[in-house]
N, C-alpha and C positions, 0 to 999 in steps of 0.2 A: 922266639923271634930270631932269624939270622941275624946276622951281625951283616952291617952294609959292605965291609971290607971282604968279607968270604963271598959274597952277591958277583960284587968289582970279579974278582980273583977267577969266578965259576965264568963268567958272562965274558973274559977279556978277550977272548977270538973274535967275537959281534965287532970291536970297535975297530978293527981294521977290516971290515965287506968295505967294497968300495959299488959304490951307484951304478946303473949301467952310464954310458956315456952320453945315450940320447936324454935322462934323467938334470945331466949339467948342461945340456945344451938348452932345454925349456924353461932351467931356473936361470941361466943366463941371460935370453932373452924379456922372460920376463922381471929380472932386476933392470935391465936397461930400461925397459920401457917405465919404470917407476921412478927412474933419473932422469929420464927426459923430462914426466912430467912435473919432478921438482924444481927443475931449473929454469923453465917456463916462468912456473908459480912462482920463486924468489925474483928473477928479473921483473915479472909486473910489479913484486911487490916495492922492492926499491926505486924503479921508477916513481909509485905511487905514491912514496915518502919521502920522496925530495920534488916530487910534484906537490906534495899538500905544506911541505917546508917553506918553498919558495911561494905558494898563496898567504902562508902566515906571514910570513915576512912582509910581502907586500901588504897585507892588511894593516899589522903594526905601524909600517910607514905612513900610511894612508892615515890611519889617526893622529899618529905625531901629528902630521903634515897638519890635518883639519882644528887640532884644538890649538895649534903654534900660533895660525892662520885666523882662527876665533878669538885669541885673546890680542891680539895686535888690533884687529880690528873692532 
């Protein structure tokens, strides 16, 4: 069995090819387009949880408010 160090040592010219340039321009575009759509997706989602925040809230009040209102009267 080689040894993984002589592999490295035989193979070290491979790690400096460099991509053609049209190669980084299509991974570029399409990483952009995979940040677009995460930023979309996080800004719904925190709206959605300070949207569902401020319904519990309100709801918790609402109950105060109703059994405060039940036992007085």
């Amino acid at each position: 069995m080689p040894d993984l160090f002589d592999f490295f040592k035989e193979n070290e010219s491979k790690l400096y090819e460099r991509p053609p340039e049209q190669a980084w321009e299509k991974l570029e575009l399409r990483l952009e387009k995979v940040r677009r759509r995460r930023r979309r997706t996080i800004r719904f989602l925190q709206i959605g949880v300070v949207a569902l925040a401020l319904l519990l809230l309100l709801l918790a009040a609402g109950l105060v408010w109703y059994f405060v209102q039940r036992e007085r009267g």
